[in-house]
C-alpha positions in Angstrom: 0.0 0.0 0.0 1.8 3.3 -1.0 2.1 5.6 1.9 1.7 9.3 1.9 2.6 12.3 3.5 -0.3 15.3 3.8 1.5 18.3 2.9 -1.7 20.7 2.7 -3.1 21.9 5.4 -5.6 19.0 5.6 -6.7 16.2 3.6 -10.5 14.4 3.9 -10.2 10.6 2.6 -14.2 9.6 1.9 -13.5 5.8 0.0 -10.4 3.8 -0.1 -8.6 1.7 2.6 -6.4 3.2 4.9 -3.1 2.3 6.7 -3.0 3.7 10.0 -1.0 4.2 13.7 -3.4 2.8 16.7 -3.4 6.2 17.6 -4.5 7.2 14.1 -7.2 4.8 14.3 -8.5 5.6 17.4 -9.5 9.2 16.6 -11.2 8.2 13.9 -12.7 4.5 14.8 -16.4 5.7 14.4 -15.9 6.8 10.5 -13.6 3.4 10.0 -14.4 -0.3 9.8 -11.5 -2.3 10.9 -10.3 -4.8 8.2 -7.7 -6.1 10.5 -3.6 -5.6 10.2 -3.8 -1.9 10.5 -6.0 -1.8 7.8 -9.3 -0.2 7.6 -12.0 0.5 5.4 -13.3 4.0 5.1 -17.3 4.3 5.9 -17.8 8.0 6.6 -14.7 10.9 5.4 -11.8 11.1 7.4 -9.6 14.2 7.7 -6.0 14.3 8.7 -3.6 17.1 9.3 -0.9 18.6 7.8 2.7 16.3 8.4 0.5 13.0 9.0 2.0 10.0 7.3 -1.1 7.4 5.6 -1.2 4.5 3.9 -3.8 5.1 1.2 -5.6 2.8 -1.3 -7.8 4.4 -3.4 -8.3 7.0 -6.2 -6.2 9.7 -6.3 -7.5 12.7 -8.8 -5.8 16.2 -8.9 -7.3 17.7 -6.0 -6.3 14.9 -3.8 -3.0 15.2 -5.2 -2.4 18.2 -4.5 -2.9 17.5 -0.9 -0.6 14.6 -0.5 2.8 13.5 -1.3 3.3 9.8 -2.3 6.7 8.7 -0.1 9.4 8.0 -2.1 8.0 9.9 -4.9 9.6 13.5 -4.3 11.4 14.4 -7.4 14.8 14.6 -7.2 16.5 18.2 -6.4 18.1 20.2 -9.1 22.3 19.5 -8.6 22.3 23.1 -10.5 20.0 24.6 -8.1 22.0 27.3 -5.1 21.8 25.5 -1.6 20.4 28.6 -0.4 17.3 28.7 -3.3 16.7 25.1 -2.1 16.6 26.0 1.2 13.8 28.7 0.8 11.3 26.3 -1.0 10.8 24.9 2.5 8.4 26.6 4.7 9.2 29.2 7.4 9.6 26.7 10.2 12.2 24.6 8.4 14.3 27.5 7.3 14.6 29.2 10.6 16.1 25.7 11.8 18.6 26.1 9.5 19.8 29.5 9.5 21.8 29.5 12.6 24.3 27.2 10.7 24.3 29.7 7.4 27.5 31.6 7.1 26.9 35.9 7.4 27.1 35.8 3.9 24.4 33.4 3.3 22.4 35.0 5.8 22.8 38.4 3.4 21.9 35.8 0.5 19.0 34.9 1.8 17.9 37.5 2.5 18.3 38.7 -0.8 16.4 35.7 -2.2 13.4 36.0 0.2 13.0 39.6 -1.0 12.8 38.6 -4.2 10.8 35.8 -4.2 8.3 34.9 -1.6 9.1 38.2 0.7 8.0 36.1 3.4 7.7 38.3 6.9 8.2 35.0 9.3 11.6 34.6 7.5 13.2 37.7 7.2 12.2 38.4 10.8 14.6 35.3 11.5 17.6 35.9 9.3 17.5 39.4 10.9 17.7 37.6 14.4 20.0 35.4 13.6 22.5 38.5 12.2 21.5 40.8 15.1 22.3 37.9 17.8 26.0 37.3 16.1 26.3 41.4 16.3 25.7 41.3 20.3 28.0 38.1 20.8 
């Protein structure tokens, strides 16, 4: 069964068969019927949240798509593409993580980057951080 990782906000599953954590399953027991092994049918639509891993059977159209991430899947990164360009396709959360190791000149990259692409507030607020906490060390 191919597994999947929800990377929209949420995702609602209303037919298929599911994979699913005991946890998983107990949250949502009344819309399931268990088929045994982890595996349940779905009777009434199911939603899951964004980062939740699934294993899915089922039809997956262009909406749905959209939604979810097959694992394994991901296409390959560009070898051409800067570190620092990569980096910023992630979302706010995972480049804060990683700018404390960025060099000051990255940090000016990026900044550079974010200002010309997504010119996202969350971001630039923490490169600034990160620049004005080396300053005061």
């Amino acid at each position: 069964m191919p597994n999947y990782s929800v990377v929209g906000p949420s995702v609602n599953f209303s037919d298929g068969v599911l994979e699913l954590s005991e946890e998983q399953y107990g949250a949502r027991a009344h819309n399931l019927e268990d088929l045994g092994k982890g595996r349940y049918k779905i009777v009434n639509t199911v939603q899951f949240k964004h980062g939740e891993m699934v294993g899915y059977e089922g039809e997956v159209n262009k909406t749905l798509l959209s939604l979810i991430e097959e694992e394994g899947k991901k296409e390959p990164d560009d070898p051409d593409k800067d570190p620092l360009e990569l980096l910023l396709e992630g979302n706010v959360g995972e480049v804060k993580k990683e700018l404390p190791n960025l060099s000051d000149d990255d940090l000016l990259k990026v900044i550079e980057l974010e200002e010309a692409g997504e010119n996202r507030k969350g971001v630039l607020d923490a490169v600034n951080a990160v620049i004005e906490s080396r300053d005061n060390d």
